[in-house]
C-alpha positions as CSV (number, residue, x, y, z in Angstrom):
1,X,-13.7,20.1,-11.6
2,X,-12.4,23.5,-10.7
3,X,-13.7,22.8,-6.7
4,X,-10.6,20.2,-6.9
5,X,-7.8,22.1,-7.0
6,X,-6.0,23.8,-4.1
7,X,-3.7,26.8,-4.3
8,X,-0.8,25.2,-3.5
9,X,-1.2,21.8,-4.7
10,X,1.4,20.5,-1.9
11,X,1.8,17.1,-1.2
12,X,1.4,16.5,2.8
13,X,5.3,16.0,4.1
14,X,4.8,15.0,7.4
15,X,6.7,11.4,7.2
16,X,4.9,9.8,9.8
17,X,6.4,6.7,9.0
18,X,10.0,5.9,10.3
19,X,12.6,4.4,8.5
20,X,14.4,1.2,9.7
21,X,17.4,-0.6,9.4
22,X,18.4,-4.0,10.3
23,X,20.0,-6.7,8.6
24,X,21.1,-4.2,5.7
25,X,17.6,-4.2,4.8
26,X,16.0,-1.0,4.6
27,X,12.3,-1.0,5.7
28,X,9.4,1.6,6.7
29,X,7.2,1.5,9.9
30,X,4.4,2.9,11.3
31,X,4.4,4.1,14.4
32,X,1.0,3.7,15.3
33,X,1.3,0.1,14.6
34,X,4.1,-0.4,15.9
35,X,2.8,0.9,19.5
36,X,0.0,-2.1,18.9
37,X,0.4,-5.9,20.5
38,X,-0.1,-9.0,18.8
39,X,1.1,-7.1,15.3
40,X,4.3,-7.1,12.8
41,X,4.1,-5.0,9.6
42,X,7.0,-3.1,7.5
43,X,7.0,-1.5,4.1
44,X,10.2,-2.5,2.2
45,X,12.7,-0.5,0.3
46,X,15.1,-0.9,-2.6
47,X,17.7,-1.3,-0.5
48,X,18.9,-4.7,1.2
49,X,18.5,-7.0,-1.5
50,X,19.7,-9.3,-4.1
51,X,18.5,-8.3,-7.6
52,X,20.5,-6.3,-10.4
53,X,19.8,-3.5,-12.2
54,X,17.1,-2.3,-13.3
55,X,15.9,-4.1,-10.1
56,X,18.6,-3.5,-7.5
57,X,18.2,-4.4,-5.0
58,X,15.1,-5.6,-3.0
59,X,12.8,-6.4,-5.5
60,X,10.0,-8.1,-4.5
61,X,8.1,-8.3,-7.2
62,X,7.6,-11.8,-9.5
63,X,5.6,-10.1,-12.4
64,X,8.1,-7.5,-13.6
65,X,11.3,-9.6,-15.6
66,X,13.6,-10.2,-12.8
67,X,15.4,-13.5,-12.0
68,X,12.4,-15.6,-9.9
69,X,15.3,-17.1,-7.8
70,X,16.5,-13.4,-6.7
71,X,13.2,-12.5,-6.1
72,X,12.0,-15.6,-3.6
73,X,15.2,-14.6,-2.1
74,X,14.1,-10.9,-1.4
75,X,11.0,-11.8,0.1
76,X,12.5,-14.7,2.2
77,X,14.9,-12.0,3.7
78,X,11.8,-9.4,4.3
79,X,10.0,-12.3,6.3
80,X,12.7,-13.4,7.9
81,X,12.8,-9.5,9.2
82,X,9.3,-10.2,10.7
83,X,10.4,-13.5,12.6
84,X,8.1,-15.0,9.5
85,X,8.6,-18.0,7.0
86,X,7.9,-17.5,3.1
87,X,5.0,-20.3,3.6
88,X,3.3,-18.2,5.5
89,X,3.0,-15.3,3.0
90,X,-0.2,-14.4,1.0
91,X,-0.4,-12.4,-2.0
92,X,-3.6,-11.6,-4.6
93,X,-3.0,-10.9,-8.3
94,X,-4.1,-6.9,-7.8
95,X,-5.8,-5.8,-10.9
96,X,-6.4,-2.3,-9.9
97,X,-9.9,-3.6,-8.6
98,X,-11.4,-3.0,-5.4
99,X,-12.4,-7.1,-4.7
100,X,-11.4,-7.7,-0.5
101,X,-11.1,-11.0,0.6
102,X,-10.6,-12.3,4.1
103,X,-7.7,-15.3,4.0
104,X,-6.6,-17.6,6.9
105,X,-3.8,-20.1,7.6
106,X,-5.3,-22.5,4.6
107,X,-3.9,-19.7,2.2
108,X,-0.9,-19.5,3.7
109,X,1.9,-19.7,0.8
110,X,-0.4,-19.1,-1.9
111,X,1.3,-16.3,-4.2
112,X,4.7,-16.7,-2.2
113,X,7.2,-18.2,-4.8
114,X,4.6,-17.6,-7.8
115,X,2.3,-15.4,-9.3
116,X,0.5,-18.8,-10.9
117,X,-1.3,-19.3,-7.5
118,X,-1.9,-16.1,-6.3
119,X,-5.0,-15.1,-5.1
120,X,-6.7,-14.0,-8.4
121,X,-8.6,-10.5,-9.0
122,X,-7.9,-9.3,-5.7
123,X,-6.3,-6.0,-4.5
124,X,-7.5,-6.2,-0.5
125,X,-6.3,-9.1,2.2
126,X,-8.0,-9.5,5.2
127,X,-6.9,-11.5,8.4
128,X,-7.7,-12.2,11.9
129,X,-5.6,-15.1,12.3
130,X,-2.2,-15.3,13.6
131,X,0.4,-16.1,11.7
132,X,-0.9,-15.0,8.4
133,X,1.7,-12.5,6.6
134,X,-0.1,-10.3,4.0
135,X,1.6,-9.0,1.3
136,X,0.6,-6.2,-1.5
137,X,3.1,-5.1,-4.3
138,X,3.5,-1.4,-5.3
139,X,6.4,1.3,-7.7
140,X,3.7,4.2,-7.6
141,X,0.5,3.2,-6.0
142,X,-1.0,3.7,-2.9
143,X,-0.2,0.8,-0.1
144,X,-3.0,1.4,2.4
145,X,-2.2,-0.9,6.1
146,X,-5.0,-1.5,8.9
147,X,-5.0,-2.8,11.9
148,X,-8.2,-2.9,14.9
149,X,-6.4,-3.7,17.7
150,X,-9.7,-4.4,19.6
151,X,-10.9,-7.1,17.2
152,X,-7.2,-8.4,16.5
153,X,-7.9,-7.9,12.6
154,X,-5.4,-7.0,10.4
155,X,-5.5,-5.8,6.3
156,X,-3.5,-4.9,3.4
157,X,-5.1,-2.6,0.4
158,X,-3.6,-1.9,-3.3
159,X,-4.9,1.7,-4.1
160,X,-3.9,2.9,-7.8
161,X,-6.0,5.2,-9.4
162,X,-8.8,2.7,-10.4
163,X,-8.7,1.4,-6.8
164,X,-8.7,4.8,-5.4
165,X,-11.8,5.7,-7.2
166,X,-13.5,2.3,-7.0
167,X,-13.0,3.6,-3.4
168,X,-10.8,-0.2,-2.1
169,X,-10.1,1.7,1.4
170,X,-13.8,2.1,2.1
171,X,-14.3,-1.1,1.1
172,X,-11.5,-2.9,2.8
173,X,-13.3,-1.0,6.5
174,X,-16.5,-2.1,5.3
175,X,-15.6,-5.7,5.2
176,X,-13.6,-5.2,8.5
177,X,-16.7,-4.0,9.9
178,X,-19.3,-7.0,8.4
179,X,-17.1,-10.0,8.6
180,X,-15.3,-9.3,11.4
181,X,-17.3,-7.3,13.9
182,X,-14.5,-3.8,13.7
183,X,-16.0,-0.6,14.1
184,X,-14.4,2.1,12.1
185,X,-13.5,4.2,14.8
186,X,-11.2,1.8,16.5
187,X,-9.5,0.9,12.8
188,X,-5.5,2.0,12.8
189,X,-5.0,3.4,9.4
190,X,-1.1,4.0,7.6
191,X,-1.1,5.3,3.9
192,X,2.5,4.3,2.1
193,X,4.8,5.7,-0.2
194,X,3.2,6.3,-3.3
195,X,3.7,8.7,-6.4
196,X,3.0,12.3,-5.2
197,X,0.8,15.6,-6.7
198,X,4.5,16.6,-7.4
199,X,4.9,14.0,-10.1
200,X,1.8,12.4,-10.6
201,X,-0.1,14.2,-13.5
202,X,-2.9,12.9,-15.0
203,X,-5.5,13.9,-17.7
204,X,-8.9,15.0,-17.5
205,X,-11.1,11.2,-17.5
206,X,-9.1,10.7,-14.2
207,X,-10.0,13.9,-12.8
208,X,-13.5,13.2,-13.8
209,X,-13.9,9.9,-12.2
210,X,-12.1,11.6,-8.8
211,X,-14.7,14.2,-8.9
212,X,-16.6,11.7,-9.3
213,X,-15.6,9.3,-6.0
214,X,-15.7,12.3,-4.2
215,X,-17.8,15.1,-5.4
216,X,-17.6,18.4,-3.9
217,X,-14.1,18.0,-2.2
218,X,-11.2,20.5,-3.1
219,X,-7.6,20.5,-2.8
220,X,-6.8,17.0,-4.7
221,X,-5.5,18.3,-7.7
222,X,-3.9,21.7,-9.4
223,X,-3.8,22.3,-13.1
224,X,-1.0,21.6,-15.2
225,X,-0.4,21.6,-19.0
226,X,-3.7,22.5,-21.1
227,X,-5.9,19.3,-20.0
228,X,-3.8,17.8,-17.4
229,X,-3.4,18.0,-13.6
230,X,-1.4,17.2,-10.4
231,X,-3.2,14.6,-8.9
232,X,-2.8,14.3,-4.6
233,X,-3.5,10.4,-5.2
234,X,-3.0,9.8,-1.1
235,X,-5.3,12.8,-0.1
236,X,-7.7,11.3,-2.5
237,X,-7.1,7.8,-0.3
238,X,-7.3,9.9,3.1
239,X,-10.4,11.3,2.6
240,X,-12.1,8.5,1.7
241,X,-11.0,6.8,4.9
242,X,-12.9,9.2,6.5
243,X,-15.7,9.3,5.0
244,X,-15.9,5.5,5.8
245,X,-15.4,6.2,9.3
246,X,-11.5,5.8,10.4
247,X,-10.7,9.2,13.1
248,X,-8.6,11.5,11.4
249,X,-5.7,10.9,14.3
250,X,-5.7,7.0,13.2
251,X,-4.2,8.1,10.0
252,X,-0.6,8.2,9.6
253,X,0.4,9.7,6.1
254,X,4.4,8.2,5.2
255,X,5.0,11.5,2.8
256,X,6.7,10.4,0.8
257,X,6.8,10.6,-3.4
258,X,8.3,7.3,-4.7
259,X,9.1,9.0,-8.0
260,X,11.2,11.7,-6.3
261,X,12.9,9.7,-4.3
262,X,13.9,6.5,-6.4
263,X,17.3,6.2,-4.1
264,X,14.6,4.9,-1.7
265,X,11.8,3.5,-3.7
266,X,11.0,1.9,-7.2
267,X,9.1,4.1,-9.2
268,X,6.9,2.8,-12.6
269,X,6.8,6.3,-13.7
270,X,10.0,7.4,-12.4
271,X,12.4,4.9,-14.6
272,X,9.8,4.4,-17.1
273,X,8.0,1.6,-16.2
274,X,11.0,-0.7,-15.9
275,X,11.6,-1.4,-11.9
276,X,10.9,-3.4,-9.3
277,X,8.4,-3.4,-7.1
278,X,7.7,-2.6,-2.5
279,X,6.1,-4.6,-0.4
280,X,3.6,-3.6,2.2
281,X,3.7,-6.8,4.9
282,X,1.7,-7.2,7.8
283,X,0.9,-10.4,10.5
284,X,-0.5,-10.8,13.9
285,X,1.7,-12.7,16.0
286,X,-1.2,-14.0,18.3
287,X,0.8,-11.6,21.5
């Protein structure tokens, strides 16, 4: 384990994606993407919506105890932001799995307005039909977003740890790649908000399995208390986009720790596992 750990153990702060406001909403872009065509995409906040505490205010989760009603709101108001309907959002019931699934316009609404009818045991959405709004659901874990803007194929990936080390972002280029003709080297890549090596500690059958998904790769994790680290959960998620092929300059890393900065985010570990929940969105517009 000990080739894991850096020096430092610093989390990578350079905020590559750019915060947005419009409507009162607050909402996260990446600029990469948002330099494409044919593509709309934001990460959402806390901020802009109608839920109360513990879930103020843009929750946009329908799993965690808040008022359905307020919810279906919140996600209304975060398609509407995308010139998009709530019939055309998709969603999978993520179970920290690494199952990808390509979805068209016949799944459109499925998962929208209930959890029931989501798309179960799956934690990747792929698309390369207009119109299709992806939609993955995160307080902690990794959103990954990709786009080839030379196929016209767009994805969504839920990375928590088990994800991570089931390696979901390899997976999700690898079905780009066979069911949709991509190539990894044309494959836009944005890693979201997520819990950070600041605040993310975790015990040694984690660290194993890292080791594990990638073996012989240091600087993902510094030592904490006796048998527990600081685990760089979107390094771990970087890497193993390159290793599956993306260019290291079609990365874009957002920086930031969603437990630190729960004026911002939701955090599960943060306010003790009783929040809401972002939302990573993403549709080609057929442009």
């Amino acid at each position: 384990m000990q080739g894991m750990f850096s020096i430092e153990g610093d989390f990578i702060l350079d905020q590559g994606f750019v915060i947005n406001e419009r409507e009162n909403l607050v909402f996260l872009t990446v600029p990469a993407l948002s330099a494409c065509s044919g593509v709309t995409h934001a990460y959402t906040t806390r901020r802009g919506g109608t839920s109360l505490e513990p879930y103020a205010s843009l929750n946009m989760g329908l799993h965690v105890g808040d008022d359905p009603e307020r919810v279906i709101a919140n996600r209304q108001r975060a398609c509407r932001l995308l010139g998009a309907d709530i019939s055309q959002m998709v969603a999978g019931q993520q179970v920290h799995g690494a199952k990808v699934v390509t979805v068209g316009n016949s799944f459109c609404g499925r998962g929208s307005m209930s959890r029931d009818d989501a798309i179960p045991g799956v934690d990747a959405l792929v698309t390369a039909e207009p119109g299709v709004l992806l939609s993955s659901y995160y307080a902690d874990c990794v959103p990954l977003f990709f786009m080839d803007p030379v196929r016209k194929v767009v994805a969504l990936a839920h990375a928590g740890w088990k994800g991570t080390v089931l390696r979901i972002g390899a997976a999700t280029v690898n079905h780009m790649q066979q069911e949709h003709g991509c190539k990894a080297g044309d494959i836009i890549a944005g890693i979201g908000p997520s819990i950070g090596p600041c605040c993310y500690e975790v015990d040694a059958p984690v660290i194993k399995q890292v080791e594990g998904c990638l073996p012989g790769h240091a600087g993902l994790a510094r030592p904490g208390k006796p048998g527990k680290w600081w685990l760089n959960l979107p390094e771990v998620n970087r890497r193993v986009l390159l290793e599956a092929g993306i260019r290291s300059e079609n990365i874009t890393m957002a920086g930031y720790c969603t437990s630190c900065r729960n004026d911002l985010f939701f955090s599960h570990r943060g306010e003790n596992g009783w929040t809401g929940r972002m939302a990573s969105l993403i549709m080609l517009t057929g442009g």
